[in-house]
Each structure stands twice: as C-alpha cells, then as structure tokens.
CHARMM internal coordinates of N, CA and C (Angstrom, degrees):
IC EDIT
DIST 1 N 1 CA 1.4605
DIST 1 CA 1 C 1.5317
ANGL 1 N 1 CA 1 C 109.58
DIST 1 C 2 N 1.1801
ANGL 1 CA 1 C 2 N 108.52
DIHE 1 N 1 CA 1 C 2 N 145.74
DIST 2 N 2 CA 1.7661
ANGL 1 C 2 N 2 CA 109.12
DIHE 1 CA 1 C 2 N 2 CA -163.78
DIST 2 CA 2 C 1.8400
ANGL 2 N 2 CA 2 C 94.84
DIHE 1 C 2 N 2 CA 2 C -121.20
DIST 2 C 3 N 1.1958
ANGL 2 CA 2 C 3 N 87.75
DIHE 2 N 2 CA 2 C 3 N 126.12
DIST 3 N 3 CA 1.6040
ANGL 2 C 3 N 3 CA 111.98
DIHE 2 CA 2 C 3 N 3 CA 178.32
DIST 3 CA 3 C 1.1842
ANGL 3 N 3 CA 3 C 119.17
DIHE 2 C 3 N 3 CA 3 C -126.23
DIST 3 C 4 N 2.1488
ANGL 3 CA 3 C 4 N 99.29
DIHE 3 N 3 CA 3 C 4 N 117.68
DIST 4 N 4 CA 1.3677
ANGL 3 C 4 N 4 CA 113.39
DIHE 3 CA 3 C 4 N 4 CA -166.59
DIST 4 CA 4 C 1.5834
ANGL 4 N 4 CA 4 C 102.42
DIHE 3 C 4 N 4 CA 4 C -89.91
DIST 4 C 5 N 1.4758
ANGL 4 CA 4 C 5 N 113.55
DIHE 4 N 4 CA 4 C 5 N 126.81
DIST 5 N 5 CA 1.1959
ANGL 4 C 5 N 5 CA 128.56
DIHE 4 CA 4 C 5 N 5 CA -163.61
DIST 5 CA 5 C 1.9372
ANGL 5 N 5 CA 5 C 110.10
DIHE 4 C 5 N 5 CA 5 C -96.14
DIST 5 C 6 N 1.6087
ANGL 5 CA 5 C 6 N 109.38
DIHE 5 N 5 CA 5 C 6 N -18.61
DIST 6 N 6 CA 1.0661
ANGL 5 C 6 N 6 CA 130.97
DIHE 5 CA 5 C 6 N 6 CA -162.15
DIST 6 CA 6 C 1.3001
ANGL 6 N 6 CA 6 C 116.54
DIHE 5 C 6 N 6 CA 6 C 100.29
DIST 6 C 7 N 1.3900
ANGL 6 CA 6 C 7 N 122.58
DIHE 6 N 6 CA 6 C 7 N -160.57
DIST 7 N 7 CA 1.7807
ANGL 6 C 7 N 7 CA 135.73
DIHE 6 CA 6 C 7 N 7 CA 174.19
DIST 7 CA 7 C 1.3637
ANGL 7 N 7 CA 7 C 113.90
DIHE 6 C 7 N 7 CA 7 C -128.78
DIST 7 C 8 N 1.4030
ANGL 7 CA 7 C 8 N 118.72
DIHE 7 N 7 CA 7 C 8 N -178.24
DIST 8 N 8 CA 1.2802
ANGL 7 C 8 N 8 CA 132.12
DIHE 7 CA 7 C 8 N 8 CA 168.31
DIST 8 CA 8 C 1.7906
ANGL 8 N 8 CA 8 C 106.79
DIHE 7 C 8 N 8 CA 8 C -118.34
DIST 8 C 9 N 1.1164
ANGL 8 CA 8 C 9 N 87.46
DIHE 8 N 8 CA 8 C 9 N 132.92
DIST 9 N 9 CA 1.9289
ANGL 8 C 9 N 9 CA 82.76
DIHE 8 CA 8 C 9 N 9 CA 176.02
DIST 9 CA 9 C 1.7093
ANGL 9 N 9 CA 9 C 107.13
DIHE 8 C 9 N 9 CA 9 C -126.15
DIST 9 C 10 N 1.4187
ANGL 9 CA 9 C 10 N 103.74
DIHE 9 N 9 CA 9 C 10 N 129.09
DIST 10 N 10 CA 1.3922
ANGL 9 C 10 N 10 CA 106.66
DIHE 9 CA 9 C 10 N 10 CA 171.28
DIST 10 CA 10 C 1.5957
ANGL 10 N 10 CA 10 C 117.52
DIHE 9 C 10 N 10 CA 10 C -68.86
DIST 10 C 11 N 1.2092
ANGL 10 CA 10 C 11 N 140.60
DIHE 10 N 10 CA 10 C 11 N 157.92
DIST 11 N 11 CA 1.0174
ANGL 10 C 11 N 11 CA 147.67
DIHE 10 CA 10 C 11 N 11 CA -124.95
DIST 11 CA 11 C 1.9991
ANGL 11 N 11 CA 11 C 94.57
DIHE 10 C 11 N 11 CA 11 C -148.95
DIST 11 C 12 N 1.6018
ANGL 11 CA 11 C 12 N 90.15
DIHE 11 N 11 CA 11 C 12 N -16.53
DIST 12 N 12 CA 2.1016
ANGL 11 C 12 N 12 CA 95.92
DIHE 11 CA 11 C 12 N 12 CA -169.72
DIST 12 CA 12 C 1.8989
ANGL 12 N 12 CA 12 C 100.78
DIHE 11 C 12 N 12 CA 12 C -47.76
DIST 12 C 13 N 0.9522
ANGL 12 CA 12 C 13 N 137.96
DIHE 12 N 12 CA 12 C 13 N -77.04
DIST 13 N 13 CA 1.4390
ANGL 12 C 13 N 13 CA 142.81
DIHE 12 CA 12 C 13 N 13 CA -170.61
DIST 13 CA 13 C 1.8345
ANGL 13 N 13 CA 13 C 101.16
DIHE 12 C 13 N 13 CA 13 C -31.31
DIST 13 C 14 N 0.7135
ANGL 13 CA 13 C 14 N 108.71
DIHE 13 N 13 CA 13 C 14 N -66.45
DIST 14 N 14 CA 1.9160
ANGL 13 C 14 N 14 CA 116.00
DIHE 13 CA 13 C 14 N 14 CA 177.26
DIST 14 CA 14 C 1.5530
ANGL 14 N 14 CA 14 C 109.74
DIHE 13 C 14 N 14 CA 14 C -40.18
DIST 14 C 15 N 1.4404
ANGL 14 CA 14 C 15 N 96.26
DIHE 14 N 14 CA 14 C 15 N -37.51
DIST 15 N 15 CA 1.4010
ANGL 14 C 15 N 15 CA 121.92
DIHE 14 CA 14 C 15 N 15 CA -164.48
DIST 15 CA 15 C 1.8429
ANGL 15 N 15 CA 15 C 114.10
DIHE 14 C 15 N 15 CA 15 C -67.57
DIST 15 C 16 N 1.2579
ANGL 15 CA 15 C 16 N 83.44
DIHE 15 N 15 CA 15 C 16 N -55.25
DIST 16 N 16 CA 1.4919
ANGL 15 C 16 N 16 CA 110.46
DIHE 15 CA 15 C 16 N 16 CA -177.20
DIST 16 CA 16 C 1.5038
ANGL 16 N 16 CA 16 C 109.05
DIHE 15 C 16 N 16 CA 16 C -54.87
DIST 16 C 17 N 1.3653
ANGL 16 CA 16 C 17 N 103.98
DIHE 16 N 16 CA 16 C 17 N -52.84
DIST 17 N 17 CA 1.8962
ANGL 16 C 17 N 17 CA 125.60
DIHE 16 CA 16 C 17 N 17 CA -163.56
DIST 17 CA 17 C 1.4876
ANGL 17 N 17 CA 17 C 87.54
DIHE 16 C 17 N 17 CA 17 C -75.99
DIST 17 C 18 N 1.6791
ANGL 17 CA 17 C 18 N 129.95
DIHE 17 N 17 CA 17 C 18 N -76.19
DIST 18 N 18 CA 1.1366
ANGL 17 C 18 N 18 CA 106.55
DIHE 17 CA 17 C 18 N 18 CA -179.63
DIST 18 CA 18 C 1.9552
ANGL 18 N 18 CA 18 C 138.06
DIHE 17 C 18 N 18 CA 18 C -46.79
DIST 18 C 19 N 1.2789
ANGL 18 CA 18 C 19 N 99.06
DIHE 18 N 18 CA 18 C 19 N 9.91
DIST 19 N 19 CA 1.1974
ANGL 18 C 19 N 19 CA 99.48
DIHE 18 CA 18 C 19 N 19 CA -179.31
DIST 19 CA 19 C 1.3833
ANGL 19 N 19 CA 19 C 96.26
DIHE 18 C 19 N 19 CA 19 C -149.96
DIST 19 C 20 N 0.8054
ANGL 19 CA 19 C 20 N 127.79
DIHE 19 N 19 CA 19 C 20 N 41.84
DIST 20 N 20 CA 1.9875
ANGL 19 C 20 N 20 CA 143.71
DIHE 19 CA 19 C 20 N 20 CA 169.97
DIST 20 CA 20 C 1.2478
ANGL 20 N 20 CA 20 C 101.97
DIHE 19 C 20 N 20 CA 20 C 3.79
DIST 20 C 21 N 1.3595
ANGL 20 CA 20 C 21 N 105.58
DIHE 20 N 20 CA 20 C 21 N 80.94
DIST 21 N 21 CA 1.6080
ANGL 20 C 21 N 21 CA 120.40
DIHE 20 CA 20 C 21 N 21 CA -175.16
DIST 21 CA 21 C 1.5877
ANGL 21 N 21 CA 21 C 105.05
DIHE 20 C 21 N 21 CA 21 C -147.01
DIST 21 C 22 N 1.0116
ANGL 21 CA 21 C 22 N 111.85
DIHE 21 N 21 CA 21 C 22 N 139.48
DIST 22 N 22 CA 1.7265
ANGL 21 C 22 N 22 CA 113.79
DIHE 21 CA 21 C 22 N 22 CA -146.93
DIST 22 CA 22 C 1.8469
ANGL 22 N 22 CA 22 C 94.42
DIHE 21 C 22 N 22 CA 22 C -113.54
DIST 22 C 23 N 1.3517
ANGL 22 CA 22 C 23 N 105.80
DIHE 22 N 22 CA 22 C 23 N 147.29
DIST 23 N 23 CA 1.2366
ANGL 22 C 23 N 23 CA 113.93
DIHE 22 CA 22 C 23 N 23 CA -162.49
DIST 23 CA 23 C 1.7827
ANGL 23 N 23 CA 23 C 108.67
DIHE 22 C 23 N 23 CA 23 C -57.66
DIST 23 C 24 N 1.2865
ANGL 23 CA 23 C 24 N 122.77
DIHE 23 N 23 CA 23 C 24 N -66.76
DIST 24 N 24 CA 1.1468
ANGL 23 C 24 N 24 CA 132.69
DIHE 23 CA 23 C 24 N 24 CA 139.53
DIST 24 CA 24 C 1.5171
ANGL 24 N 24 CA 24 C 118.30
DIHE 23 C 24 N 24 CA 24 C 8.05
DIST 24 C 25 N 1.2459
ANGL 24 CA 24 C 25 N 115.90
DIHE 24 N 24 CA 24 C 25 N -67.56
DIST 25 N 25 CA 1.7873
ANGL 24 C 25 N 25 CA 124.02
DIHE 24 CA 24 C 25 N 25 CA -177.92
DIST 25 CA 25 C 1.2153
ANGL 25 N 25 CA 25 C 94.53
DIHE 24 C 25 N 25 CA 25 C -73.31
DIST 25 C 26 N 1.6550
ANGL 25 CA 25 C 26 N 137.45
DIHE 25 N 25 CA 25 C 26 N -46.61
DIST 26 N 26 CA 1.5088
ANGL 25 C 26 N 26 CA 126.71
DIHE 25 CA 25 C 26 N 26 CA 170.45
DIST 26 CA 26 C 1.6240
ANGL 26 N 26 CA 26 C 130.92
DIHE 25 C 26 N 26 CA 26 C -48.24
DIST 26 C 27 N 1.5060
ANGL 26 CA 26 C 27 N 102.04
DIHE 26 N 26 CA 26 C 27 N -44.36
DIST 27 N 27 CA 1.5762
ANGL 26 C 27 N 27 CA 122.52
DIHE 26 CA 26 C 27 N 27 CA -170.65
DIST 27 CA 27 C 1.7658
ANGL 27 N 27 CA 27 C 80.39
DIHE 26 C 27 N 27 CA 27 C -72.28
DIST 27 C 28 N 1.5158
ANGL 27 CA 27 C 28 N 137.11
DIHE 27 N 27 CA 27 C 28 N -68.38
DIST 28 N 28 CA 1.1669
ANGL 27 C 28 N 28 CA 110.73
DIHE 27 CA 27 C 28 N 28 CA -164.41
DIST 28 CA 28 C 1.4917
ANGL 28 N 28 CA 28 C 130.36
DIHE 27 C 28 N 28 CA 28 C -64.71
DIST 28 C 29 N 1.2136
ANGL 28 CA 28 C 29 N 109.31
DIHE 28 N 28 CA 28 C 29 N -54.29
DIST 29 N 29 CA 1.4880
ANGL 28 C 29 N 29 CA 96.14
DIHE 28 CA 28 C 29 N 29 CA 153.56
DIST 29 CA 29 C 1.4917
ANGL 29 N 29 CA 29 C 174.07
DIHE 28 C 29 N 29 CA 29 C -113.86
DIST 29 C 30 N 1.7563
ANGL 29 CA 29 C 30 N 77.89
DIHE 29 N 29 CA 29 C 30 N 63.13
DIST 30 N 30 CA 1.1709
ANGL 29 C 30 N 30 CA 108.78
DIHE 29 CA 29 C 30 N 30 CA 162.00
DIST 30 CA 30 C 1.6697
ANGL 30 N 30 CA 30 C 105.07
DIHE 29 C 30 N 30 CA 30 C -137.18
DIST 30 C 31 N 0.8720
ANGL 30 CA 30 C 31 N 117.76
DIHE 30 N 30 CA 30 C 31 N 60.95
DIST 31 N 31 CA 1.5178
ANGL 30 C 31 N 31 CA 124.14
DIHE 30 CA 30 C 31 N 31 CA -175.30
DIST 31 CA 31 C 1.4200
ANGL 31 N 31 CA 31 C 126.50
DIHE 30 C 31 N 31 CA 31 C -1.66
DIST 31 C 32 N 1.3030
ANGL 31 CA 31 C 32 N 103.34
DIHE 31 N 31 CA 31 C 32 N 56.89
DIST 32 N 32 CA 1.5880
ANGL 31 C 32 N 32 CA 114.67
DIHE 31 CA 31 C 32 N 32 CA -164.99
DIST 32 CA 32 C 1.5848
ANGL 32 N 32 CA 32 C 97.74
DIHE 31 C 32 N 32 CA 32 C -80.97
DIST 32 C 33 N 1.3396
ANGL 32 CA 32 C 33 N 130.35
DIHE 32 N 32 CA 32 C 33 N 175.95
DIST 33 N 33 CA 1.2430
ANGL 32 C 33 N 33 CA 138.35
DIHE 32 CA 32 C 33 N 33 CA 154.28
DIST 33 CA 33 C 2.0235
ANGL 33 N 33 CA 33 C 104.86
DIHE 32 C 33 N 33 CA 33 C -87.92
DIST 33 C 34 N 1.1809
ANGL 33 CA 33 C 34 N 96.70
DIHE 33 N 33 CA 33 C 34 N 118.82
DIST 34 N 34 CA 1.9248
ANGL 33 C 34 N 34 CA 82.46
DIHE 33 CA 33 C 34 N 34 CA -170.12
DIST 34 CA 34 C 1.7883
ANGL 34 N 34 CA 34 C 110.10
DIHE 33 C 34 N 34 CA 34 C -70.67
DIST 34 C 35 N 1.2600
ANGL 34 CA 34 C 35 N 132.69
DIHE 34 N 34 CA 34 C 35 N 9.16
DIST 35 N 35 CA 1.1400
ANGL 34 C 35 N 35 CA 133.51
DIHE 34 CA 34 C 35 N 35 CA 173.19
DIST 35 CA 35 C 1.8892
ANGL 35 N 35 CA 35 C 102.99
DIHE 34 C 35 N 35 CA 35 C -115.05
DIST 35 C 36 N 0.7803
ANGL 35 CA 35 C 36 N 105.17
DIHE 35 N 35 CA 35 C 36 N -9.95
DIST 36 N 36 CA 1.5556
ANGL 35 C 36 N 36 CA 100.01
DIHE 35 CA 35 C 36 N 36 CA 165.66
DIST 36 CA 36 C 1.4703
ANGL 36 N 36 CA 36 C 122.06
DIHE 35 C 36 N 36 CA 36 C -101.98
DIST 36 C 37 N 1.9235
ANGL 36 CA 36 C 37 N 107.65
DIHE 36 N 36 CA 36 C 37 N 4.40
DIST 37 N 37 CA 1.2160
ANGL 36 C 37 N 37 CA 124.98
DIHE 36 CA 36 C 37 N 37 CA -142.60
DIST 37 CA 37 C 2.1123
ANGL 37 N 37 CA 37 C 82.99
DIHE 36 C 37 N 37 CA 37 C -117.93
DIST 37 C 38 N 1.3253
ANGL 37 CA 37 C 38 N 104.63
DIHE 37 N 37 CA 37 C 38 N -47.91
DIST 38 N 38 CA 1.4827
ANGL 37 C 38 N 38 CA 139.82
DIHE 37 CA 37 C 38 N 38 CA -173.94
DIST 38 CA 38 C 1.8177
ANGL 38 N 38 CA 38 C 89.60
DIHE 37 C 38 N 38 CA 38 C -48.54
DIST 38 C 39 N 1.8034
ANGL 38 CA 38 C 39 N 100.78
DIHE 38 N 38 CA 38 C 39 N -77.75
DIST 39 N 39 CA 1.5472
ANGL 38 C 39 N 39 CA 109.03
DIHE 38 CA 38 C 39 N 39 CA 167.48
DIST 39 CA 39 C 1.6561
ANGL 39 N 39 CA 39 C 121.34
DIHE 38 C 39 N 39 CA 39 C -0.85
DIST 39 C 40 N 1.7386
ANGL 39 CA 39 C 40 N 79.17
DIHE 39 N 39 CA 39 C 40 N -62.79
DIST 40 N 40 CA 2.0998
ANGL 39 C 40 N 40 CA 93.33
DIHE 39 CA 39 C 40 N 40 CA -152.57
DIST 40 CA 40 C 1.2893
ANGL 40 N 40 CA 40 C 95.96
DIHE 39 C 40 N 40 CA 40 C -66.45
DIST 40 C 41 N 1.8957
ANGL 40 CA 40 C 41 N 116.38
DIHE 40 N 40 CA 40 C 41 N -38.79
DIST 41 N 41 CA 1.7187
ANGL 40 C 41 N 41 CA 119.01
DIHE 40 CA 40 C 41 N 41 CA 179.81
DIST 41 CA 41 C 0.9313
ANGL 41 N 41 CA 41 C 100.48
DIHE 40 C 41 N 41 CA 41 C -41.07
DIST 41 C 42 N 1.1771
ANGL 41 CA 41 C 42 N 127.81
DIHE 41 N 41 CA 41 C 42 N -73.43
DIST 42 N 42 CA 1.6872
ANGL 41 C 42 N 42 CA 139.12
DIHE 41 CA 41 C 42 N 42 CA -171.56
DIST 42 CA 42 C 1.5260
ANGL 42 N 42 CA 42 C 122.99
DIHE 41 C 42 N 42 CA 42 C -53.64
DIST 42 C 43 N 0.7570
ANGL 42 CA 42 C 43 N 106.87
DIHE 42 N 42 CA 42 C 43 N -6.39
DIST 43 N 43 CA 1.8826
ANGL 42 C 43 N 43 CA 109.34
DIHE 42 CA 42 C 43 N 43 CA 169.04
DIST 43 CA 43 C 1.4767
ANGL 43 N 43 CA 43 C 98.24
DIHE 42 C 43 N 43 CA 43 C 80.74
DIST 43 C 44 N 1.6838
ANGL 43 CA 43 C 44 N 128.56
DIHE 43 N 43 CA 43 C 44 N 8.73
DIST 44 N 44 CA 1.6408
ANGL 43 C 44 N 44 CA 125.50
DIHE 43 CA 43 C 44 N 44 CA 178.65
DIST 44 CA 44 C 0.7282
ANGL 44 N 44 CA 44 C 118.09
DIHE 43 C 44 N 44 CA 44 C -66.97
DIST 44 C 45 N 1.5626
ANGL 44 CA 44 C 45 N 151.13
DIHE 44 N 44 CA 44 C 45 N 60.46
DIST 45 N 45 CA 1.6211
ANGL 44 C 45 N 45 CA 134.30
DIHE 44 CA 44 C 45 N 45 CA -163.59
DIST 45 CA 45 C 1.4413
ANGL 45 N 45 CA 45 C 104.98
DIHE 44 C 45 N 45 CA 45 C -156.01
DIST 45 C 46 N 0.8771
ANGL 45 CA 45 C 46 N 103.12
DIHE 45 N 45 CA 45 C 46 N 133.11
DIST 46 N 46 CA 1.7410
ANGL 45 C 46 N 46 CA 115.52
DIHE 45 CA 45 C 46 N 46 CA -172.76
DIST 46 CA 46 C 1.6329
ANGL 46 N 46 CA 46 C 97.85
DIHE 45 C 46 N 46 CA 46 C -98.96
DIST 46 C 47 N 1.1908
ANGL 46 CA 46 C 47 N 138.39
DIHE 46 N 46 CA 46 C 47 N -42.47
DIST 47 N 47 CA 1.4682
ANGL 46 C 47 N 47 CA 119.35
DIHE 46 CA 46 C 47 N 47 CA 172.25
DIST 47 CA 47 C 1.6786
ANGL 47 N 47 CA 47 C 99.09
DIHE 46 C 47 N 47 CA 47 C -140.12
DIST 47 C 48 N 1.5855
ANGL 47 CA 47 C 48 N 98.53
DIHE 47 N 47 CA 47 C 48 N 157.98
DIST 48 N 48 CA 1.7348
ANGL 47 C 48 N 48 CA 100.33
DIHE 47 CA 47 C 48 N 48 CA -149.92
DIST 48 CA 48 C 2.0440
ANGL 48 N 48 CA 48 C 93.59
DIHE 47 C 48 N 48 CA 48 C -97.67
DIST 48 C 49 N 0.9016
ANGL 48 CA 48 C 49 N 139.96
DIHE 48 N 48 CA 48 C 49 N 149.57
DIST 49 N 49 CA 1.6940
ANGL 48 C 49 N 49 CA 135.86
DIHE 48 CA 48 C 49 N 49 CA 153.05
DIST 49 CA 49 C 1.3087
ANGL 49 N 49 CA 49 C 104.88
DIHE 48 C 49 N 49 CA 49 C -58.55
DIST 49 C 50 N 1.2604
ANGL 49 CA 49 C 50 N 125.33
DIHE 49 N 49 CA 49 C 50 N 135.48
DIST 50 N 50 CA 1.3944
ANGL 49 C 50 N 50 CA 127.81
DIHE 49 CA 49 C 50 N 50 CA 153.95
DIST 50 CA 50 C 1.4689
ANGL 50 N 50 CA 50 C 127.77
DIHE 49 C 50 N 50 CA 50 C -56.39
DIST 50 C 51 N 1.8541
ANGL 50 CA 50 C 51 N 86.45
DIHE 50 N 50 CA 50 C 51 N -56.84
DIST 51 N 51 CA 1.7258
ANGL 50 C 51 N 51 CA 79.29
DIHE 50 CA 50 C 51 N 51 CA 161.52
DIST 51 CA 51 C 1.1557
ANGL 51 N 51 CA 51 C 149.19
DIHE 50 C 51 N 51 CA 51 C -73.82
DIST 51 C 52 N 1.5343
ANGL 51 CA 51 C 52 N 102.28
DIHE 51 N 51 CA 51 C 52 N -28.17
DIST 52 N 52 CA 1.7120
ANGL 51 C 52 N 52 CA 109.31
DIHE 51 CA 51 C 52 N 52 CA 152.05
DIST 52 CA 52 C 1.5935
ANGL 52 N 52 CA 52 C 95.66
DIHE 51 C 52 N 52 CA 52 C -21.93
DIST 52 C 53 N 1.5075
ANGL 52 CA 52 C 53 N 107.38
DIHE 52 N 52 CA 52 C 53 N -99.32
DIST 53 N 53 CA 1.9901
ANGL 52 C 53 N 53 CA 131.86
DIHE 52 CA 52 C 53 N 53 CA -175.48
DIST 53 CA 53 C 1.5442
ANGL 53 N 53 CA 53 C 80.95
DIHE 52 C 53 N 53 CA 53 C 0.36
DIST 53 C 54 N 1.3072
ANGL 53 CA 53 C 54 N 97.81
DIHE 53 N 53 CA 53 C 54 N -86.16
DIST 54 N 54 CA 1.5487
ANGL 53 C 54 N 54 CA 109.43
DIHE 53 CA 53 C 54 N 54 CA -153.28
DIST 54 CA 54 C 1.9032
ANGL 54 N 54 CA 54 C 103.90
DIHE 53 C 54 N 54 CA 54 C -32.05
DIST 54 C 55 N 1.3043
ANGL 54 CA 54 C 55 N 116.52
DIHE 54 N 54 CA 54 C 55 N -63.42
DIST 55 N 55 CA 1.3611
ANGL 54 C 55 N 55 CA 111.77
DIHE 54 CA 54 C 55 N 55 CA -167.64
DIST 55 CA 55 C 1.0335
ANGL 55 N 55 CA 55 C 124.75
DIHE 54 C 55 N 55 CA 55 C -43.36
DIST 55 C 56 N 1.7814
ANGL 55 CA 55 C 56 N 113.18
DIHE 55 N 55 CA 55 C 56 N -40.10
DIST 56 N 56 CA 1.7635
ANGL 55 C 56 N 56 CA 137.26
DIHE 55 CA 55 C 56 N 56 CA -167.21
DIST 56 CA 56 C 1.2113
ANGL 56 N 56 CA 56 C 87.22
DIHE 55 C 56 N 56 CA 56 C -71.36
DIST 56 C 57 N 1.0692
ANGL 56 CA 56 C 57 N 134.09
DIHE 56 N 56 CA 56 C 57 N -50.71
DIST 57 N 57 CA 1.7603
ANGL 56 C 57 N 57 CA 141.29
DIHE 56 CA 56 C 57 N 57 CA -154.91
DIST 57 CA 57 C 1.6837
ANGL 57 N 57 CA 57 C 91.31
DIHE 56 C 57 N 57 CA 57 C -60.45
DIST 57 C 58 N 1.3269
ANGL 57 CA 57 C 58 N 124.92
DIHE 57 N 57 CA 57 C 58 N -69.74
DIST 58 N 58 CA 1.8866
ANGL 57 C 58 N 58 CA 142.63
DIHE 57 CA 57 C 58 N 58 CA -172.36
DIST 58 CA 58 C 1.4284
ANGL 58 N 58 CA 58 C 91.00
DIHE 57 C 58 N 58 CA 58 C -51.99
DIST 58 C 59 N 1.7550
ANGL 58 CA 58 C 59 N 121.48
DIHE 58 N 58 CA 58 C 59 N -68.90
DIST 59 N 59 CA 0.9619
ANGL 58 C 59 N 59 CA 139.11
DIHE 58 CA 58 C 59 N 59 CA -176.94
DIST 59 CA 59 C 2.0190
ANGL 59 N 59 CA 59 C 117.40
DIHE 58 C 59 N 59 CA 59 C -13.57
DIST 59 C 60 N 1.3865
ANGL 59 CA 59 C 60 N 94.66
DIHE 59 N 59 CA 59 C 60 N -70.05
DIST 60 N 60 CA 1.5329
ANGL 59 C 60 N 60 CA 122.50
DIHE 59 CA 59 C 60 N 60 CA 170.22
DIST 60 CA 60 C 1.3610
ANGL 60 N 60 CA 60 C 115.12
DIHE 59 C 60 N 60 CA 60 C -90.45
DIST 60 C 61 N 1.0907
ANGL 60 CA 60 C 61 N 116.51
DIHE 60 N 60 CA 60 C 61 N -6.64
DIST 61 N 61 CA 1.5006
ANGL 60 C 61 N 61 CA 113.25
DIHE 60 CA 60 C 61 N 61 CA 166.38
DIST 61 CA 61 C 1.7650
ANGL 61 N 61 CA 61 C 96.86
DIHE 60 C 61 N 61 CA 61 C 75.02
DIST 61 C 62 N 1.1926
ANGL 61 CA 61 C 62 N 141.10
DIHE 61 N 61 CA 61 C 62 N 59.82
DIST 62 N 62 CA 1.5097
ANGL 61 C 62 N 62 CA 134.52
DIHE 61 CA 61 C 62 N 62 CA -155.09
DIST 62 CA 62 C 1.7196
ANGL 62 N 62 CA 62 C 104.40
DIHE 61 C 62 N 62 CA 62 C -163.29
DIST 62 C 63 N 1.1581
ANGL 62 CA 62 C 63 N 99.00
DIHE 62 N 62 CA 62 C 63 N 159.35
DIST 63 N 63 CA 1.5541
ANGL 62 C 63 N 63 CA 122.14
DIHE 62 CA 62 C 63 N 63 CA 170.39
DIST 63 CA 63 C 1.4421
ANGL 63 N 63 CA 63 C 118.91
DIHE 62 C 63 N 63 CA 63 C -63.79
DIST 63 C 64 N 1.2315
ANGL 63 CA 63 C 64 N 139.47
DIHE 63 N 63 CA 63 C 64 N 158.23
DIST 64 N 64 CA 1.2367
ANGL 63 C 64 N 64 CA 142.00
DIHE 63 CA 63 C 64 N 64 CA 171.66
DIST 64 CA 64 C 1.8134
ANGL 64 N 64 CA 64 C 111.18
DIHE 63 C 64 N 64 CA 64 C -54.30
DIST 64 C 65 N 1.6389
ANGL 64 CA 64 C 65 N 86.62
DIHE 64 N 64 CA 64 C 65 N -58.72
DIST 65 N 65 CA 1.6689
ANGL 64 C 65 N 65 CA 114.33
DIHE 64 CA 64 C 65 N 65 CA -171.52
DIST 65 CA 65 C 1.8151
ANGL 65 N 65 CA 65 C 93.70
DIHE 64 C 65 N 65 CA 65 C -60.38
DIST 65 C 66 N 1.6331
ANGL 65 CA 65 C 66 N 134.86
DIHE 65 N 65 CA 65 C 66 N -17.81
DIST 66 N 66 CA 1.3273
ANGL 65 C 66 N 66 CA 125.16
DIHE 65 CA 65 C 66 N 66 CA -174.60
DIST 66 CA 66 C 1.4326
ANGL 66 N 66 CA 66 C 99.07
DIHE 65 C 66 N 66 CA 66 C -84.13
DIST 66 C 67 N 1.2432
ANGL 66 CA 66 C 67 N 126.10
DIHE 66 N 66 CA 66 C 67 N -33.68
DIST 67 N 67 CA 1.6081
ANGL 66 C 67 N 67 CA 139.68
DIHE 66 CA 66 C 67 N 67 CA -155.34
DIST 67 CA 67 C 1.8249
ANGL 67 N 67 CA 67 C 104.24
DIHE 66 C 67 N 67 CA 67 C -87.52
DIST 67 C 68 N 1.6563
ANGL 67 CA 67 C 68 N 100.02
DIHE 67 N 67 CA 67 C 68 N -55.15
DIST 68 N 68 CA 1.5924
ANGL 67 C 68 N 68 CA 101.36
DIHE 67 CA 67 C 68 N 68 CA 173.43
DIST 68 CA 68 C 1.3851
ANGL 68 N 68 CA 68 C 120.52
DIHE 67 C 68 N 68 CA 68 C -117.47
DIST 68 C 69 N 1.6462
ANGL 68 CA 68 C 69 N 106.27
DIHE 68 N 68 CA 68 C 69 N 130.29
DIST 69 N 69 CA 1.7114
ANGL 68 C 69 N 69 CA 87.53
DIHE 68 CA 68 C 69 N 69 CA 176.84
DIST 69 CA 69 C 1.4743
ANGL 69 N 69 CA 69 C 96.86
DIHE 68 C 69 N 69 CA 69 C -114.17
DIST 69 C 70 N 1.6083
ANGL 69 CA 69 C 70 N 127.67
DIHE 69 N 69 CA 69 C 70 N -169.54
DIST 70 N 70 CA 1.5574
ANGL 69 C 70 N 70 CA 127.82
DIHE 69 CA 69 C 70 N 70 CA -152.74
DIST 70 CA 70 C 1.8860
ANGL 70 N 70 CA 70 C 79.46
DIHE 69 C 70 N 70 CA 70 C -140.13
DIST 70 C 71 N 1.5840
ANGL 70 CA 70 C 71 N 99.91
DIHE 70 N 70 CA 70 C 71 N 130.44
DIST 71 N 71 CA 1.6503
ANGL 70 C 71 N 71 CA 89.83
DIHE 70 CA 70 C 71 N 71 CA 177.22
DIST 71 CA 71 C 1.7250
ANGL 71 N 71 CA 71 C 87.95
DIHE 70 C 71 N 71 CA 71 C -120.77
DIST 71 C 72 N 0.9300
ANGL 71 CA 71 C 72 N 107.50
DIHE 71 N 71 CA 71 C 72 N 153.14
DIST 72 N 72 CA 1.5226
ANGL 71 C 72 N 72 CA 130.26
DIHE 71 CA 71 C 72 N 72 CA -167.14
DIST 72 CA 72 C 1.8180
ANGL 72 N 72 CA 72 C 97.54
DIHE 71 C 72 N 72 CA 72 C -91.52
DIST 72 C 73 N 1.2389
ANGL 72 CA 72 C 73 N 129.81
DIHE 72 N 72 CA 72 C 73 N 166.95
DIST 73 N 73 CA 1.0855
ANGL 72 C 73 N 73 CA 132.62
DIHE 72 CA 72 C 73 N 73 CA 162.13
DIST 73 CA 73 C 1.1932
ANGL 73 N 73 CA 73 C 124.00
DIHE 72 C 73 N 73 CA 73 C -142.01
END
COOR INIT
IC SEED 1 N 1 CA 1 C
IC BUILD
C-alpha cells in the first residue's frame, strides 16, 4: 500500500524575485551547474544536497524553514 506522505518545495524562484537576483549570478557564484540549478527551481528532485541547503541558506542570508516548506496532501 503506497502512502502519500506529501513533498518538499523549494522556495529558490520567490527567492530570487524577492531579491532581484538573476539565476545566472546565483549558478555562478555559487558554482552551481545551471541545469541542475533549473531542476531545484522546478521542484524536480528526488533527494535534496545538504550542501547545496547549506549554501542557499548563507547564499540568501535565510532559515532552512524560509528555503523549504513541506506541503501536505
């Protein structure tokens, strides 16, 4: 029996706009791959990097709980 637990949704796109910072200036410095970077925008990711977290977190100057929220289903 398959039990929907909910998701995690990244929060980067909100992120970006509230701080008018263009994907591009993110992927470089923070040496992202910008199509693995595209992914995380998009909520595509089956398991998250920590250190990614960690960078976005310094990155934006922000909380974990600002970066990911948990949507219920």
């Amino acid at each position: 029996m398959y039990m929907n637990y909910g998701h995690l949704e990244l929060r980067i796109e909100e992120l970006l706009k509230e701080r008018d910072i263009s994907k591009n200036t993110i992927c470089k410095e923070l040496d992202i791959p910008r199509s693995n970077f595209n992914r995380y925008c998009r909520n595509e990711f089956q398991r998250l990097d920590a250190n990614l977290i960690c960078k976005l977190c310094d990155y934006f100057d922000c909380e974990v709980g600002e970066l990911i929220c948990y949507v219920k289903e």
